[in-house]
C-alpha positions in Angstrom: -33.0 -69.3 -159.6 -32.7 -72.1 -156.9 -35.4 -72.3 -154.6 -34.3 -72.0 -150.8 -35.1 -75.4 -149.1 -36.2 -74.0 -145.4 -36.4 -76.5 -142.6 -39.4 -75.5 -139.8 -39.2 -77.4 -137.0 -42.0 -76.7 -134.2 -44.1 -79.5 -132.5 -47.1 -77.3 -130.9 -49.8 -78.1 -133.6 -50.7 -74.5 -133.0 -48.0 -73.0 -133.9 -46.9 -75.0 -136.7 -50.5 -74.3 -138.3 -49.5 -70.7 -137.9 -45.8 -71.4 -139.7 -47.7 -73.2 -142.7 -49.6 -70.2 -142.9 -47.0 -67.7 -143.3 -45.0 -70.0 -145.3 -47.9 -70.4 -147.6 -48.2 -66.8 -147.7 -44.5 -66.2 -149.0 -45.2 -69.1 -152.1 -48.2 -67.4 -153.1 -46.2 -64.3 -153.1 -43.7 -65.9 -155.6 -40.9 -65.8 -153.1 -38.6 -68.6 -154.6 -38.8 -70.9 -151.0 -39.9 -74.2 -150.3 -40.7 -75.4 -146.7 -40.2 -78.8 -145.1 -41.8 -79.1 -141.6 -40.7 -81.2 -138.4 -41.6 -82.0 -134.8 -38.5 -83.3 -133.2 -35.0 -84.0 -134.0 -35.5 -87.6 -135.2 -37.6 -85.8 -138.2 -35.2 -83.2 -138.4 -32.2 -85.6 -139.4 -34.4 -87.7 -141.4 -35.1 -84.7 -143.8 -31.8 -83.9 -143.6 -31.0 -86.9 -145.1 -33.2 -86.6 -147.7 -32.3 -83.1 -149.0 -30.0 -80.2 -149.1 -31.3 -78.0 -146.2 -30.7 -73.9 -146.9 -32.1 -72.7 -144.1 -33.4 -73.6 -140.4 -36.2 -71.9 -138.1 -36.0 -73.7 -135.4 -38.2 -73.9 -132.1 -36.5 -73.9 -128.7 -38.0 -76.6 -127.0 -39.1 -80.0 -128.7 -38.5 -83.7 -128.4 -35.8 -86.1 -129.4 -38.3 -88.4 -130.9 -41.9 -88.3 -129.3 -42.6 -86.5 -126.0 -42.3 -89.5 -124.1 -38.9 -90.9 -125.6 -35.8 -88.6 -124.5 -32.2 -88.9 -126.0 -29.5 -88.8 -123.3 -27.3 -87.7 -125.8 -28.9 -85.2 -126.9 -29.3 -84.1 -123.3 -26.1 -83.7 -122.6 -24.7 -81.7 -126.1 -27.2 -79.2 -124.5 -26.2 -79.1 -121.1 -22.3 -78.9 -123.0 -23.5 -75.8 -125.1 -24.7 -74.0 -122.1 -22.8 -74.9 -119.5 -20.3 -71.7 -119.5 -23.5 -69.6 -119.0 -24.7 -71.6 -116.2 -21.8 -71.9 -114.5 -21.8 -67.9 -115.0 -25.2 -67.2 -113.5 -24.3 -70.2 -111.0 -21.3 -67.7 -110.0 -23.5 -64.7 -110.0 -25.9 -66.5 -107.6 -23.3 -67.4 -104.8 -21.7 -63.7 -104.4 -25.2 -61.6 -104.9 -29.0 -63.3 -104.4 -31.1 -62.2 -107.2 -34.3 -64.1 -107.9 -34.6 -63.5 -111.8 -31.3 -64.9 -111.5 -32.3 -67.6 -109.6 -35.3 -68.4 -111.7 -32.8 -68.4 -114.5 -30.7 -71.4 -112.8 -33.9 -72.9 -111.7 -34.8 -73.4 -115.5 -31.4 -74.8 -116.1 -31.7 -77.2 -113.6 -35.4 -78.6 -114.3 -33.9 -79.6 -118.1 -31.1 -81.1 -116.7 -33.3 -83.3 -114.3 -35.9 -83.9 -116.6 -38.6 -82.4 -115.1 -39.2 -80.4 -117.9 -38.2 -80.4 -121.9 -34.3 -79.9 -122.5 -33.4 -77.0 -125.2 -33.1 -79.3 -128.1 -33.0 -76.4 -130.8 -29.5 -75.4 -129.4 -27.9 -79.2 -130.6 -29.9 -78.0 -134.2 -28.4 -74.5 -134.1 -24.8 -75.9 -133.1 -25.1 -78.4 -136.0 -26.1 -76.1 -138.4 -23.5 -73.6 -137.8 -21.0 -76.0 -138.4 -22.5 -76.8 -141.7 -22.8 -73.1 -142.8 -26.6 -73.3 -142.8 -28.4 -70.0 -142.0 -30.8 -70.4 -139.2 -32.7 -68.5 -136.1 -34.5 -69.5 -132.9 -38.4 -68.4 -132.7 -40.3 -68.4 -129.7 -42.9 -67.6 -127.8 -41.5 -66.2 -124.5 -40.0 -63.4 -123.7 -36.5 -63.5 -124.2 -35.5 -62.7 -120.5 -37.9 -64.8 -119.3 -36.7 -67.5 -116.7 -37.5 -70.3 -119.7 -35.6 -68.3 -122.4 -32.4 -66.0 -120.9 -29.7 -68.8 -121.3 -31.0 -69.3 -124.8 -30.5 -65.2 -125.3 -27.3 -65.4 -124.0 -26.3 -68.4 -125.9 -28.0 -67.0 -129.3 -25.7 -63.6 -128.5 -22.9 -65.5 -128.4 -23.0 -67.9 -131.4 -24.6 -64.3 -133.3 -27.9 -66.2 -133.9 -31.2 -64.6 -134.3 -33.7 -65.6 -131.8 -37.1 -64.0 -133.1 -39.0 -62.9 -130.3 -43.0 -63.8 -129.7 -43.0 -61.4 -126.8 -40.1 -59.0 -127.4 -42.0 -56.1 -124.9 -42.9 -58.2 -122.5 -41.7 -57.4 -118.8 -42.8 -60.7 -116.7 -39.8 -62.8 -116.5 -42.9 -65.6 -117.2 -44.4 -64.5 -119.9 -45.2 -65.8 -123.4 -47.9 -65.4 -125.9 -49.9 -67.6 -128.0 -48.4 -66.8 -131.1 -44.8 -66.6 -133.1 -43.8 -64.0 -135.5 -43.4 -66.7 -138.1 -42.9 -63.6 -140.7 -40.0 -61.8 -139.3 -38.6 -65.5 -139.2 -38.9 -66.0 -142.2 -37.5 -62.8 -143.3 -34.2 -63.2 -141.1 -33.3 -66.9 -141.7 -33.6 -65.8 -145.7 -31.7 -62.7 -145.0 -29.2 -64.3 -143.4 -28.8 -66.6 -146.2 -28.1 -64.1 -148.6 -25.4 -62.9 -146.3 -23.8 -66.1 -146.3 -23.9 -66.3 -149.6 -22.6 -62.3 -150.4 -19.9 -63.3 -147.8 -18.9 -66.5 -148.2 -18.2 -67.2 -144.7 -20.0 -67.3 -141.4 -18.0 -66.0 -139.3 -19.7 -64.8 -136.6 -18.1 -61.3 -136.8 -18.5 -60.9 -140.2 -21.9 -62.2 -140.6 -23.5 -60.1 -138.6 -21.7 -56.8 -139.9 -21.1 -56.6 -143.3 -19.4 -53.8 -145.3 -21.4 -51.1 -146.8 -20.5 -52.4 -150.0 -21.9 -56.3 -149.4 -24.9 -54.8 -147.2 -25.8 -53.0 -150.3 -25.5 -56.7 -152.2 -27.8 -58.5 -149.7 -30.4 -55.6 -150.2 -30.2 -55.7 -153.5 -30.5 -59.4 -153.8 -33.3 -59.2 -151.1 -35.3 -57.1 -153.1 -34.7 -58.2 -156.8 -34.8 -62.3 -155.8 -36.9 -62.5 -152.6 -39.5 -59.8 -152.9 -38.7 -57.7 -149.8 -40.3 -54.3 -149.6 -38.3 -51.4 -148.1 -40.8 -52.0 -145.0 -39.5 -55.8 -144.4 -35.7 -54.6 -144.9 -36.0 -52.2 -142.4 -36.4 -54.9 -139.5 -33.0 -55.8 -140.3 -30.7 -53.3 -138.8 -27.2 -54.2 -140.2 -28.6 -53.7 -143.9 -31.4 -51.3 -143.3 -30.6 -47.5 -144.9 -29.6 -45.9 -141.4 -26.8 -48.4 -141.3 -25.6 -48.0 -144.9 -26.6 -44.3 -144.9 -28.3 -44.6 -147.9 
């Protein structure tokens, strides 16, 4: 069997020591993967062009190139990608004050001044979709938090996984200093599968699959990846209360 060629792109040294980890984890396990690592988009394309790419966990926030060189580009295919929800909360903002939403927009507005680091990961996710590669976000905030929400709401649109670091957390600030690199792992190869039992990503599709092809992706989860009944449980639309098996 082919190995999966998984892409990890994270530039907190911390983190990514944490993603090796895992991903060293799963080889040792025999899991037929092999990871590739990268720190900002520049790397990410250069591997790209080195290899086929299977699969992509991707970290929200990271540079163009270095932290100090910035891509105007790039800037502005994110502002383009979430500029419907913006607008939205924008909207939401000028009939009824609200200050998560307001925090929400103030977030929006520090990328697109540059005060603080634009959502790069949502120019990887856009670019992958359209070259039927499986991949999720990971993070470390909380996914309502004033950082993270327009990523949510984009991820629930495009029917992308975005793997929460602090998925109980109620402070609209809050993050932790971990990811769950595992349940990453786990998703962006389950989703792969899918792809791959389906032939399509369609977003409605993909995300729901008959009884019959969710029975397929378990099967091919547990025979070629190694997944434990435990693991395939986290994933609703193939665990056994879905499928009533």
């Amino acid at each position: 069997m082919k190995k999966l060629e998984i892409l990890v792109i994270e530039d907190n040294l911390e983190h990514l020591e944490d993603a090796r980890k895992a991903a060293e984890k799963m080889v040792e396990e025999g899991i037929p993967v092999n990871f590739n690592y990268a720190t900002s988009y520049v790397e990410v394309k250069k591997i790209q062009e080195e290899m086929n790419i299977d699969c992509i966990v991707t970290d929200v926030f990271f540079p163009y190139d270095t932290p100090a060189i910035d891509n105007e580009e790039i800037k502005q295919k994110c502002e383009a990608l979430l500029e419907p929800i913006i607008d939205c909360f924008r909207g939401d903002l000028r009939e009824r004050y609200d200050l998560q939403t307001e925090e929400w927009v103030n977030a929006a507005d520090n990328w697109i001044s540059g005060k603080e680091m634009h959502p790069t990961g949502i120019v990887v996710v856009d670019e992958a979709l359209a070259n039927n590669i499986s991949i999720v976000m990971c993070t470390d905030t909380y996914h309502h938090g004033y950082k993270t929400e327009i990523i949510n709401q984009y991820a629930g649109q495009v029917k992308v996984t975005l793997i929460d670091g602090n998925p109980e957390g109620d402070e609209y600030t809050s993050s932790v200093d971990h990811k769950d690199w595992d349940l990453a792992y786990d998703s962006v190869i389950k989703d792969a599968v899918k792809m791959d039992v389906i032939g399509k990503s369609d977003p409605e599709d993909f995300n729901w699959p008959s009884k019959e092809q969710g029975i397929e992706v378990r099967s091919k989860l547990k025979d070629d990846y190694k997944f434990s009944e435990e693991r395939l449980e986290k994933h609703y639309e193939i665990s056994s209360i879905c499928l009533e098996l």
